[in-house]
N, C-alpha and C positions, 0 to 999 in steps of 0.2 A: 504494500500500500504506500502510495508517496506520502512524503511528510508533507504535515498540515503546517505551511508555514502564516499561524497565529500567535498572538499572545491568546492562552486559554485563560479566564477566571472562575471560580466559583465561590459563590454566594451559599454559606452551610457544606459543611467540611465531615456530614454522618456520611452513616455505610453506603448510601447509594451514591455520593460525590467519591467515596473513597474506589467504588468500582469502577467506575469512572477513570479517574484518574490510572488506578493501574491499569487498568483495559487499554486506554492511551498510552502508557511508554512501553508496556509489556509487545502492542503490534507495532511501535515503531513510530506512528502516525506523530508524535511528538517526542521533544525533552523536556525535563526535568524545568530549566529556564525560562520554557514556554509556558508554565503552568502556574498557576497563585488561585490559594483559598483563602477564607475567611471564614471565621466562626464566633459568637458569643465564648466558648467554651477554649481557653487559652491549652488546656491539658487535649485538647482536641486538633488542635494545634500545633501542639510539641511534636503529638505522635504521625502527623501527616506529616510535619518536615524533617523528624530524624526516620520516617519510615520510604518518603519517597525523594528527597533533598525538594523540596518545590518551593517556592515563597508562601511564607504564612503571612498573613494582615488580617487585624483584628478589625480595622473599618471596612466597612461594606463598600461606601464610595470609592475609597481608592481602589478596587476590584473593576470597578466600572470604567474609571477614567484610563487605567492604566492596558485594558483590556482587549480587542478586537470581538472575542466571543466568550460571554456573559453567560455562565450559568446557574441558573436558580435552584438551586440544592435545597431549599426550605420546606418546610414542613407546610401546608395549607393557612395555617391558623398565623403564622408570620409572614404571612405574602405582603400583606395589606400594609406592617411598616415597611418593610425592603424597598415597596415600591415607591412608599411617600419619600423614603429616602433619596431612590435614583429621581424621580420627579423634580425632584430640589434641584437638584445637576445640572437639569435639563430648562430651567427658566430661560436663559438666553439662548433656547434653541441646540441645536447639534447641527458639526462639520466634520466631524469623522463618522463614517462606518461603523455601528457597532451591528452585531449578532446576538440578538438575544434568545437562550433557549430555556421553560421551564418545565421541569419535569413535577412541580405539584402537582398532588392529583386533588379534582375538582375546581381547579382553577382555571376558569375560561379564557379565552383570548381576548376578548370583549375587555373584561377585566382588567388585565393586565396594560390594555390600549388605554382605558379610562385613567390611567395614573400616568401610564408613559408619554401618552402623544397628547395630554392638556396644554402642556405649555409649547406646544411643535405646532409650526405650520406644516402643510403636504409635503414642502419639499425636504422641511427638516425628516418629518415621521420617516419619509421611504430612505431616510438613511440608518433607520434600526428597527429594522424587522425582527418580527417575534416567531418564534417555533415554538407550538405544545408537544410534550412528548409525555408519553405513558410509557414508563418500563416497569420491569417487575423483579423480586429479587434475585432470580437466578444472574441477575446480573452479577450478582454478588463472586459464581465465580467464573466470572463471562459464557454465560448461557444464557442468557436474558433474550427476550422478546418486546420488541417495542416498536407501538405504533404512535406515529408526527402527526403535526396537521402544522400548516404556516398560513400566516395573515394575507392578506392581501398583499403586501410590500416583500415578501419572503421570495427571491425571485431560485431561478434554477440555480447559480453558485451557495446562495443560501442551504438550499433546502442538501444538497450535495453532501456540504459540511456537515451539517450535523448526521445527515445517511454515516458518512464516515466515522464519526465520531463515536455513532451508537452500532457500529460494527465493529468496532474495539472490545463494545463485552456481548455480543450475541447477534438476532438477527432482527429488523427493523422492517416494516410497512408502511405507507403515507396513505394516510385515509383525510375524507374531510372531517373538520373535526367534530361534526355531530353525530360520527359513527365513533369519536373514541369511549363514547359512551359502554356501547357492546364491546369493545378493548379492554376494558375497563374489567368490565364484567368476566370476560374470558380470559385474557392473559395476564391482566394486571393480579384480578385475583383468583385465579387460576392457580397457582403452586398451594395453596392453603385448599384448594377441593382435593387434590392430588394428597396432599399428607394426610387429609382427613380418609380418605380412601385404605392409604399405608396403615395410618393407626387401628383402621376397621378389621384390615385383611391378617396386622399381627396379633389383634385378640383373640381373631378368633383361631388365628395356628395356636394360643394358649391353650384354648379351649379344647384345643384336640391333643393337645400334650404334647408339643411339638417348643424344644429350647426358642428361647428369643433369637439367639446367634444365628438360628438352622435358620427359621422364620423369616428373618433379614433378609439374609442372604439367598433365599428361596424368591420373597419378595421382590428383591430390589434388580437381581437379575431377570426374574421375568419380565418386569416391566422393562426393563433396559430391551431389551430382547424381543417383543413383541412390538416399542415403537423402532427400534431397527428394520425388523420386517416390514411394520409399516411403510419406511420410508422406502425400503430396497423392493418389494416386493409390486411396488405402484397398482397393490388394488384397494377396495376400498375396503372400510373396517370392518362393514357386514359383511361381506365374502369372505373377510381371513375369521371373521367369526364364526362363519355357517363351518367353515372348513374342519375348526377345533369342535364344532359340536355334531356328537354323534346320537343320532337318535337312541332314546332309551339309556343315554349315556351319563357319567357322572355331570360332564358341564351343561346338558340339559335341563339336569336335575337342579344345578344351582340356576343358571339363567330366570327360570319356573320360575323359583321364589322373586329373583329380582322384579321380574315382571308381574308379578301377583301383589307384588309392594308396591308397583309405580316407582321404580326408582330412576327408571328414564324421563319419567315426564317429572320428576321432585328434579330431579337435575337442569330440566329444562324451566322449571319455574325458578330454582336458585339463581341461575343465569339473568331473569327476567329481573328478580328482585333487587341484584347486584346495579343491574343498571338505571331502575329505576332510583336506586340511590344515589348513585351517580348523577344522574341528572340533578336530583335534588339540592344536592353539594355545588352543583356550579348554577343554580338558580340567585 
């Protein structure tokens, strides 16, 4: 991948800026020099620049100013000073470039526009585009899935960069953003349906008198193993299902109950409900 020649910042320096960050020097896409965080949390701080050498700063503005591309590491619930913050910045307008991207979830673009581009005319706003992005945490060990959406001003070298960026810890889509709703619902929180499944399938290997270790290990490679197939076999997941079930068989046997439970269509109303929160959060 060629190196991204930016200055990167980031706004909130927890685990999903830290994935980040390594996912970027680990493929190359950047150095160490290129990089600067910020955090309230100065111990959060230490361990980002004795862990990755980067520049630490504890003010948020100086991240902005010193920056090319801005990212917003924050938690939902501190978007709203972050951005009164850049705002301030921003009173006599903007003449450099900047790249803003947040990965808050439930924070809309609209939003983030309402603070950013008050005190911008047209020509200043189209010089700091904004990019939403949903990740999830297998980013954590670059396996992450993450779906963008960009503003109006977010042109094709924009939206490129951050592609790049967020191919450092996984695999990324650009939807509009009124579908990162269902992103939201499916991949963002998607790894927590998936552990809840793991925890289901090792109680009950207890239940049948099977070690935790055996259980695991039984677990974690099938699944590993079945979305392999998946992907190598390119058919779909009802066919590789019909395939493993034999009639009058034990996997029929259990299928039976799933489907006597509704556990397909519970799965597909969880999905429904995930996103209707979602929405609700960026209301």
């Amino acid at each position: 991948m060629k190196r991204l020649d930016k200055k990167i910042g980031f706004i909130g320096a927890g685990n999903m800026a830290e994935a980040m960050i390594n996912g970027l020097l680990e493929s190359g896409l950047t150095i160490p020099s290129q990089i600067s965080a910020s955090d309230i949390r100065p111990d959060r701080l230490a361990i980002m620049s004795q862990n990755y050498a980067i520049e630490t700063i504890e003010n948020n503005t100086q991240i902005f100013k010193r920056c090319d591309v801005v990212i917003l590491a924050v938690k939902p619930q501190q978007m709203n000073h972050i951005l009164e913050e850049i705002a301030d910045l921003l009173t006599n307008g903007l003449t450099t470039r900047k790249l803003v991207i947040s990965i808050a979830a439930g924070v809309p673009i609209r939003k983030i526009e309402q603070y950013l581009y008050r005190n911008l005319d047209d020509e200043s706003a189209k010089l700091l585009p904004i990019v939403r992005v949903m990740p999830n945490t297998p980013a954590l060990v670059q396996a992450g899935m993450a779906g963008m959406s960009g503003n109006r001003y977010a042109g094709t070298d924009d939206l490129q960069t951050v592609h790049n960026i967020l191919k450092a810890i996984g695999e990324v889509i650009e939807f509009e953003e009124k579908d990162l709703h269902a992103v939201t619902a499916l991949s963002g929180s998607g790894p927590a349906y998936v552990y809840y499944f793991i925890e289901s399938l090792l109680q009950g290997a207890k239940e049948l008198g099977l070690k935790r270790s055996d259980a695991l290990t039984l677990t974690l490679t099938t699944i590993k193993g079945a979305i392999k197939l998946l992907e190598e076999a390119r058919e779909d997941a009802r066919v590789l299902r019909n395939k493993v079930t034999s009639p009058g068989g034990t996997t029929e046997a259990a299928l039976k109950v799933l489907e006597d439970r509704k556990v397909g269509s519970s799965i597909r109303e969880a999905l429904k409900a995930a996103a209707n929160r979602s929405v609700e959060l960026s209301s």
